[in-house]
C-alpha positions in Angstrom: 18.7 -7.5 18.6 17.1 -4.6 17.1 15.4 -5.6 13.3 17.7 -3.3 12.0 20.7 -5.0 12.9 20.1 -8.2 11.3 22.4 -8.9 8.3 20.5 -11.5 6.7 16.1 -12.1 6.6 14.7 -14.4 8.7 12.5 -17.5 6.5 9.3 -16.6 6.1 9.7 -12.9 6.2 8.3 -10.8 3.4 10.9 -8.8 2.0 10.7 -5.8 -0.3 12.8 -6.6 -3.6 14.1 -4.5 -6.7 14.6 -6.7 -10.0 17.6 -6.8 -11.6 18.4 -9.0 -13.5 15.3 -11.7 -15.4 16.5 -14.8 -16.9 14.5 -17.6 -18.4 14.0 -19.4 -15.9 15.2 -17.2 -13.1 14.8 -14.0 -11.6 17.9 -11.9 -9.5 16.7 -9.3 -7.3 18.6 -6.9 -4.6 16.8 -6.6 -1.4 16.5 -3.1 -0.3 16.4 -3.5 3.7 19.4 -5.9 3.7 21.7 -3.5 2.4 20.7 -4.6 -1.0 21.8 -8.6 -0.5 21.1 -10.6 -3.6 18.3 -13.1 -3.8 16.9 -14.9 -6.6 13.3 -16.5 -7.5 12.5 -19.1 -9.6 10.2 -19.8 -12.4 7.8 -21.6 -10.5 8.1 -19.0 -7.5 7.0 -16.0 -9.9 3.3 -16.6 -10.0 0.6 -19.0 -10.2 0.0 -21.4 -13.4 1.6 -22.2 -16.1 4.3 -19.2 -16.9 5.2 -18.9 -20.6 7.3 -15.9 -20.4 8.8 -14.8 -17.3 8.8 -11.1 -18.8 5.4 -11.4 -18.4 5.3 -11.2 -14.6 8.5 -9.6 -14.0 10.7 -7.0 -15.3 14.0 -5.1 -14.5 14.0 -2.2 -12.3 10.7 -3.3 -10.4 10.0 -3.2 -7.4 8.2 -5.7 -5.5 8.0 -7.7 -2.2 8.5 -11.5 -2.2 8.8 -14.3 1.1 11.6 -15.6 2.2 11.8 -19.3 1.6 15.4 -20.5 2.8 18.7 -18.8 3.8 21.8 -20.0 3.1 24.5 -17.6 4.6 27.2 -20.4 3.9 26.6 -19.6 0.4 25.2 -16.6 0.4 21.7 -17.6 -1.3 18.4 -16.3 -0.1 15.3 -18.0 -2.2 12.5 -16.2 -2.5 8.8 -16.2 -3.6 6.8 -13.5 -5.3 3.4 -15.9 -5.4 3.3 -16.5 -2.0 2.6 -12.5 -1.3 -1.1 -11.6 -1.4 -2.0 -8.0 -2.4 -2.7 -7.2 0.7 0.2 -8.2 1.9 2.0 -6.3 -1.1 0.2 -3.4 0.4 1.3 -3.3 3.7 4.6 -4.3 3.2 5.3 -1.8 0.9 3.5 1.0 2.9 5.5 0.0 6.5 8.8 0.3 4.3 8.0 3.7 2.6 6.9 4.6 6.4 10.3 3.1 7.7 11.7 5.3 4.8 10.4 8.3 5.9 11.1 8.0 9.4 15.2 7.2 9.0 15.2 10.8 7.1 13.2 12.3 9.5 15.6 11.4 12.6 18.1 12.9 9.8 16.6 15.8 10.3 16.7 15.5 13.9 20.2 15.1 14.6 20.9 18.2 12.3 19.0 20.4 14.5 20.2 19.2 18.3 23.4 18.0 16.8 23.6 14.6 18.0 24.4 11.5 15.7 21.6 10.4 14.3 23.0 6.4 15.1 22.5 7.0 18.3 18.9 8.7 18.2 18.0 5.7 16.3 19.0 3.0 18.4 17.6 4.5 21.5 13.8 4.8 19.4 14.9 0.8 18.1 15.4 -0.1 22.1 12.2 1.1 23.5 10.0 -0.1 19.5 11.7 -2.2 17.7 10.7 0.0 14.6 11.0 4.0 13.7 7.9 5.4 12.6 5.9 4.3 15.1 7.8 6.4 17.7 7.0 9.7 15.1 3.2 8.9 15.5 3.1 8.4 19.4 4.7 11.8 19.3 2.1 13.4 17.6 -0.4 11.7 20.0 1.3 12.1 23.1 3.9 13.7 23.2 5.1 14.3 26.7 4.9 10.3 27.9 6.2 9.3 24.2 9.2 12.1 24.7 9.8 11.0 28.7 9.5 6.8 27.5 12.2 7.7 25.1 15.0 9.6 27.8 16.7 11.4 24.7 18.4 14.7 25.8 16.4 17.4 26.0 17.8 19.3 22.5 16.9 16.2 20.8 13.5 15.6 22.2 12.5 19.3 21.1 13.9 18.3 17.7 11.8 14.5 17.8 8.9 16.7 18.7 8.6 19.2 16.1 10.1 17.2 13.3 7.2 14.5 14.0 4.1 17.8 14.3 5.7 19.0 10.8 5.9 16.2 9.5 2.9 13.3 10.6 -0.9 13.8 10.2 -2.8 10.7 12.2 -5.9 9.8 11.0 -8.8 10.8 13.2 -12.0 9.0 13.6 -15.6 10.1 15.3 -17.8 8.3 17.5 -20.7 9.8 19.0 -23.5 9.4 21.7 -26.1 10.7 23.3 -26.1 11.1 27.0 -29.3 11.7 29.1 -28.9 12.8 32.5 -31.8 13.2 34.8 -32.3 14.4 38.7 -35.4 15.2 40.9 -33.7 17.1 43.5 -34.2 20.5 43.8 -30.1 21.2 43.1 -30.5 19.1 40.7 -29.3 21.7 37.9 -26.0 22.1 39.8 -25.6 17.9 40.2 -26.0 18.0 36.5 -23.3 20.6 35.8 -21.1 18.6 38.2 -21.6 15.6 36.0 -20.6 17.4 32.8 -18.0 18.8 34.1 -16.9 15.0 35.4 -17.6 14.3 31.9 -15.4 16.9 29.9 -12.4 16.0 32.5 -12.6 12.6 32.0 -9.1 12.3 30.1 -8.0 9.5 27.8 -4.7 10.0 25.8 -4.8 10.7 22.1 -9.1 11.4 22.3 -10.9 14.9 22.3 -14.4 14.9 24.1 -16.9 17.6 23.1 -20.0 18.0 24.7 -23.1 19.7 23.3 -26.8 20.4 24.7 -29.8 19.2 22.8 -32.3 19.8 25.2 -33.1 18.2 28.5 -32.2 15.8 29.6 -30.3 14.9 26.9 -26.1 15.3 25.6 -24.4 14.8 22.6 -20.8 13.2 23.5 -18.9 13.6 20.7 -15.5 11.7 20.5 -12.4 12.1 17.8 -9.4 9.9 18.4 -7.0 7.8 16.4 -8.8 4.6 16.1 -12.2 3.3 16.4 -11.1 1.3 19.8 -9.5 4.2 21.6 -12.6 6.5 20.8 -15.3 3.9 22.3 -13.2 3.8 25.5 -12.7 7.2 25.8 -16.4 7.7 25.2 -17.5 5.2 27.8 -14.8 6.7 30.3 -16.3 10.1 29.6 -19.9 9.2 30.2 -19.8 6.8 32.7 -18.0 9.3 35.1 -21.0 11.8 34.4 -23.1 9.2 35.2 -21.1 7.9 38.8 -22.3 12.1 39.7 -26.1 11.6 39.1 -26.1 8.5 40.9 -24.2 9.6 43.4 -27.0 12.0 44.0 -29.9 9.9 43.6 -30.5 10.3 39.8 -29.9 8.2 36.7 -27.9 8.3 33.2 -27.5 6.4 30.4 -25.3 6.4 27.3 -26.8 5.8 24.1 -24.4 5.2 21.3 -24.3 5.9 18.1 -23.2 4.3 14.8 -19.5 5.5 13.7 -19.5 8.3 11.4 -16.1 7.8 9.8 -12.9 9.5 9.8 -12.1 13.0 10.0 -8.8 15.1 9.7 
């Protein structure tokens, strides 16, 4: 069963919360991916140490993201923790609900331009990911394999397609290396070429490859993709079919990498 779908958190399961009500002793909160279900956290669930005022740590109208420690759907309690959350853990949380968010209004969007319920859009993207924004970013990555994974009609597609370029911005990262390609046979300007070529064509989804002389025998490979990972792959991919040509022909390449230079836009 889709996430979604579920009417009551699972134990363990960080939550996000907004306060509602603080007590002495107690907190009441509303949680905002359960269709606003109650839940309450104790005193000694609020934070570490000794607390003297509750106030201190927690006030009405916050919002924050707590575990889930036990489940009662006889009764209708949920127990929750707010010490048990780390800050990166607050972090994330919070960002991949904001993202979640984002992406529900988005498919809004969607079914008001192809005109097909937005329900329906959503459960097929909850079928094939379990989630909702991630379907957005795959989109703007690839979109033709994300589009043809997906099997929406083809006015909705178009719809996904440009709402996600309008609307997402991946981070891009760089890696770079140097590629030195070297042949003693007399065509060996031409096996060269080849291997460039080879190189440039070398396709990995989601990665640009740039290639730039420096002066022989040597080629900067230049890389931008989403992640660190993808990039070194597609970097490798790329050089190591330039090299297959020189070999091929009786010459010799290597790939010298190197260090990451960060992330672009």
């Amino acid at each position: 069963m889709p996430e979604r779908d579920r009417e009551w958190p699972q134990e363990s399961e960080l939550v996000v919360c907004t306060v509602e009500n603080v007590k002495d002793f107690v907190a009441f909160v509303s949680l905002d991916e359960y269709g606003g279900r109650q839940g309450l956290i104790p005193i000694s669930e609020i934070a570490t140490g000794w607390i003297k005022y509750i106030r201190d740590h927690i006030r009405e109208g916050q919002k924050i993201v707590c575990k889930v420690l036990n489940v009662d759907r006889t009764r209708g309690h949920i127990d929750l923790s707010k010490k048990d959350v780390n800050e990166h853990q607050r972090r994330e949380k919070i960002r991949e609900w904001k993202n979640e968010s984002k992406a529900r209004k988005w498919i809004g969007f969607v079914a008001e331009k192809s005109g097909e319920p937005a329900v329906e859009i959503e459960n097929v993207i909850f079928d094939k990911y379990g989630e909702l924004y991630a379907v957005f970013e795959d989109i703007v990555t690839d979109s033709d394999a994300t589009v043809k994974k997906l099997g929406l009609s083809k006015k909705a597609s178009e719809a996904l397609v440009h709402i996600a370029h309008e609307n997402v911005k991946i981070p891009r990262v760089e890696v770079t290396g140097q590629l030195e390609l070297m042949s003693a046979e007399p065509d060996g300007v031409m096996v060269i070429r080849t291997a460039l070529k080879k190189a440039s064509e070398s396709k990995t989804a989601g990665a640009d490859i740039d290639l730039l002389y420096l002066g022989a025998p040597a080629y900067r490979i230049k890389v931008t993709a989403s992640d660190y990972k993808k990039a070194e792959k597609a970097l490798e991919k790329s050089a190591n079919a330039a090299i297959a040509v020189l070999e091929k022909s009786g010459g010799e390449g290597k790939l010298i990498k190197k260090p990451k230079s960060g992330k672009s836009q």
